[in-house]
DSSP file (Angstrom, degrees, kcal/mol; ACC not computed):
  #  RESIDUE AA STRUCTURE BP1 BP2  ACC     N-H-->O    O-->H-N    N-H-->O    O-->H-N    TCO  KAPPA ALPHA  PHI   PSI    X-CA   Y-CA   Z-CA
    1    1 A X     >        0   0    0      0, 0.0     4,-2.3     0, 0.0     5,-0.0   0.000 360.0 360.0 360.0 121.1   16.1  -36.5  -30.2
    2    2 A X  H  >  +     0   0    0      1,-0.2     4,-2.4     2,-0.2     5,-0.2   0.687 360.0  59.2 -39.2 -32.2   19.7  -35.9  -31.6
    3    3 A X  H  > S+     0   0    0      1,-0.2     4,-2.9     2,-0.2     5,-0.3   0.887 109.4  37.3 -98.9 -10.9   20.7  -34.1  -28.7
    4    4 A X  H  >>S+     0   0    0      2,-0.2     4,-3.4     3,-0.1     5,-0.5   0.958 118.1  57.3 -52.2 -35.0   20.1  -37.0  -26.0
    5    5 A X  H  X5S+     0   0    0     -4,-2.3     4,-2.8     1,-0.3    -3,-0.2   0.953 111.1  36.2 -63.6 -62.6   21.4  -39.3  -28.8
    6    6 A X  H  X5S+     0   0    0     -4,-2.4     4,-1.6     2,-0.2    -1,-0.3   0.777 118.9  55.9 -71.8 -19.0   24.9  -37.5  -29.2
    7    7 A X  H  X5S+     0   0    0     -4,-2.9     4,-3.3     2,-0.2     3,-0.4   0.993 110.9  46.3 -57.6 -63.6   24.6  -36.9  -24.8
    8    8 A X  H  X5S+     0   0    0     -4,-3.4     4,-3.9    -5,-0.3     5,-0.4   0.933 112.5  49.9 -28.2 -64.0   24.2  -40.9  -24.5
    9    9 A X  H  X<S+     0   0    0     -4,-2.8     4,-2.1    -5,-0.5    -1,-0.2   0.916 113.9  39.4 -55.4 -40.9   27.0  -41.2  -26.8
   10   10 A X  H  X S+     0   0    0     -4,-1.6     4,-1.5    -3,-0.4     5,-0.3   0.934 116.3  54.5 -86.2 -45.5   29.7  -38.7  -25.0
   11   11 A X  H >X S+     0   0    0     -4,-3.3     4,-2.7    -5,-0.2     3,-1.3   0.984 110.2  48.8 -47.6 -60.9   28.3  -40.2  -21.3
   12   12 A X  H 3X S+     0   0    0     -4,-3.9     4,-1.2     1,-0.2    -2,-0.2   0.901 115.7  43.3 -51.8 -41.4   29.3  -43.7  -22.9
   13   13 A X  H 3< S+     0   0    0     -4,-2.1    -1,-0.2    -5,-0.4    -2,-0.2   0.695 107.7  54.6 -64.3 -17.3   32.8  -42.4  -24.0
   14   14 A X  H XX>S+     0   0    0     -4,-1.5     5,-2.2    -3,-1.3     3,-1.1   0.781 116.3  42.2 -92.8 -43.1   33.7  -40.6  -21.0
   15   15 A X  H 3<5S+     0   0    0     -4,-2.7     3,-0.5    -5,-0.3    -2,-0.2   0.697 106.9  58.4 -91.8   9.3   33.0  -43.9  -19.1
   16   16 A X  T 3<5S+     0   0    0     -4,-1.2    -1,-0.3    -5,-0.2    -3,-0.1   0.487 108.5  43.9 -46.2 -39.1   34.5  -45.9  -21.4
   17   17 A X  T <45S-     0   0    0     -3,-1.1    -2,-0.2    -5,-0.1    -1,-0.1   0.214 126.8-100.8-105.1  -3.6   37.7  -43.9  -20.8
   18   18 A X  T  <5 +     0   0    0     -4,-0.5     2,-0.4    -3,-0.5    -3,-0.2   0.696  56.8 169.4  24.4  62.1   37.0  -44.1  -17.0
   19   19 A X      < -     0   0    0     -5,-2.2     2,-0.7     1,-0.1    -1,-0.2  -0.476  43.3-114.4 -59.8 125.9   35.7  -41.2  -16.0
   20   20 A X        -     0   0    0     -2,-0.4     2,-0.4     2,-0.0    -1,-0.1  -0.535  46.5-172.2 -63.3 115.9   34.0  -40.5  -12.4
   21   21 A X        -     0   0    0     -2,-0.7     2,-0.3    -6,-0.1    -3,-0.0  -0.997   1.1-165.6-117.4 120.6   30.7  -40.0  -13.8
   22   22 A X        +     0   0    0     -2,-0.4    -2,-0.0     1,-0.1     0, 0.0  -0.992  23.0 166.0-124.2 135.5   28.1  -38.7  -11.5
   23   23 A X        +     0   0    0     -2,-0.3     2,-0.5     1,-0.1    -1,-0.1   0.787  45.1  99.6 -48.6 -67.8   24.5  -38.3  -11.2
   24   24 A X     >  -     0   0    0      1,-0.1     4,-3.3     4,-0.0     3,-0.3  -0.478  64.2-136.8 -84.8 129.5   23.4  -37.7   -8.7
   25   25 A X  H >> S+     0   0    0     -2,-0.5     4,-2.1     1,-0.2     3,-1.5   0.846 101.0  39.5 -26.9 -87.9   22.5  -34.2   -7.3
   26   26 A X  H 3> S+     0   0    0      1,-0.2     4,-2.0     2,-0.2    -1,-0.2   0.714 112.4  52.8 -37.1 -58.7   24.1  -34.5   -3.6
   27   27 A X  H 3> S+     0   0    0     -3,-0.3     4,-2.7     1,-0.2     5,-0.3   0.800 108.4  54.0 -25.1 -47.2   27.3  -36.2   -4.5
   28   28 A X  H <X S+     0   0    0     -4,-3.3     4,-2.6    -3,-1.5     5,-0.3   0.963 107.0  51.0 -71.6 -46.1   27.8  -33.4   -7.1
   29   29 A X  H  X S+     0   0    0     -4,-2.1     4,-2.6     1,-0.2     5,-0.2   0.921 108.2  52.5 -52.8 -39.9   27.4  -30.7   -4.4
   30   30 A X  H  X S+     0   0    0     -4,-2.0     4,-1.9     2,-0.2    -1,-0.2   0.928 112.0  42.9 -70.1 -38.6   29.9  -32.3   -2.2
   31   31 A X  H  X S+     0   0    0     -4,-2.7     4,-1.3     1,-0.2    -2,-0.2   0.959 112.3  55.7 -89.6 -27.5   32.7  -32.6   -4.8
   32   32 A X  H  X S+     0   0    0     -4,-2.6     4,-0.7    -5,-0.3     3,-0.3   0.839 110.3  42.4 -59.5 -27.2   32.0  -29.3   -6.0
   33   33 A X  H  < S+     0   0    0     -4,-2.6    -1,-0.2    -5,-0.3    -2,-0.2   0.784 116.5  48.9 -78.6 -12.7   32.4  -27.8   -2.8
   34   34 A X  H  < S+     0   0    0     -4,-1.9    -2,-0.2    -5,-0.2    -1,-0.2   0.755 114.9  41.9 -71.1 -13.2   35.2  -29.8   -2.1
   35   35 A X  H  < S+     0   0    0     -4,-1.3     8,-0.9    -3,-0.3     2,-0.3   0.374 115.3  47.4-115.6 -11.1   37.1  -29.1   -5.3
   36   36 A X  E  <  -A   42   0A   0     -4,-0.7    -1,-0.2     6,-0.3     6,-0.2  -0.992  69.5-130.4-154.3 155.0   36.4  -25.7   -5.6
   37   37 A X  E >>  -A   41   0A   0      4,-1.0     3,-2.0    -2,-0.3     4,-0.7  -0.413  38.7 -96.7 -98.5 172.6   36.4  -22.7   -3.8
   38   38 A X  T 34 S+     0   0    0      1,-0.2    -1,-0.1     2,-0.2    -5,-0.0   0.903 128.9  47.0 -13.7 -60.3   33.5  -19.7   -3.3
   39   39 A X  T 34 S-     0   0    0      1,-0.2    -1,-0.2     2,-0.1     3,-0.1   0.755 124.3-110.5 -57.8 -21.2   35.3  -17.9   -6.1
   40   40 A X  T <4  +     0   0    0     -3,-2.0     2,-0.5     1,-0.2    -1,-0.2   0.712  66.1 143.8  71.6  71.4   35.5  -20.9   -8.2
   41   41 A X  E  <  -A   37   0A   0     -4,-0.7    -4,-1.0     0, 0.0     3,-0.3  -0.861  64.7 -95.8-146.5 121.8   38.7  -21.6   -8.2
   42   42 A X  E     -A   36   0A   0     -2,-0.5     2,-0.9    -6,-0.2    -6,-0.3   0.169  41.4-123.3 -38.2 138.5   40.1  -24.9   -8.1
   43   43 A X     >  -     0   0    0     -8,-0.9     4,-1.9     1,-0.1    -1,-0.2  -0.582  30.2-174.6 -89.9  88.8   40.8  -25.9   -4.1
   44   44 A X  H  > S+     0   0    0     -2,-0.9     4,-1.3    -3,-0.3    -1,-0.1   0.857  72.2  50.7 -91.5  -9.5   44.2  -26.6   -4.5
   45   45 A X  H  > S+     0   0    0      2,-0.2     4,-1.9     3,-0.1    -1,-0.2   0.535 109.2  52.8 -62.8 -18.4   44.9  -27.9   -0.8
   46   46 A X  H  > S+     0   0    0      1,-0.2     4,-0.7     2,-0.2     3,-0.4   0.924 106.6  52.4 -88.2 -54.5   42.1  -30.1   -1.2
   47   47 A X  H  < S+     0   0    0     -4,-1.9     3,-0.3     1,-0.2    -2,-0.2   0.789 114.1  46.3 -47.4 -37.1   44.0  -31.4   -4.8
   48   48 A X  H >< S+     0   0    0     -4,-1.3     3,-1.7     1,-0.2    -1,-0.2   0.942 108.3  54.1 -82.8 -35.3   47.4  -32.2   -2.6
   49   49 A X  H 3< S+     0   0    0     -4,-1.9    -1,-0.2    -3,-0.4    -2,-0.2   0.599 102.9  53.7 -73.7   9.8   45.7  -33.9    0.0
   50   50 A X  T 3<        0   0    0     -4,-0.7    -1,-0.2    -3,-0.3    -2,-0.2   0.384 360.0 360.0-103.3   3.5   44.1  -36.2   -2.4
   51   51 A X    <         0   0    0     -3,-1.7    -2,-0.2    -4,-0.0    -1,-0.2   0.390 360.0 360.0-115.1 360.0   47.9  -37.2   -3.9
């Protein structure tokens, strides 16, 4: 199917480029609630304490 093929292709280019690429469900849930807030708006204390 073209659109797996071109998904496969952009997965391989984002980690190519070294992106944090994640799969898996729970691990996404955690940085999205760490990285962003109810409203959706980017957690910027959480952004300084990570610099």
């Amino acid at each position: 199917m073209v659109v797996e093929e071109a998904a496969d292709r952009f997965i391989y280019e984002l980690l190519k480029n070294g992106v944090y690429y994640v799969k898996d469900e729970g691990e996404i849930k955690k940085l999205l609630e760490a990285a962003v807030t109810e409203d959706f708006v980017i957690n910027k204390s959480w952004r300084q304490e990570r610099q």
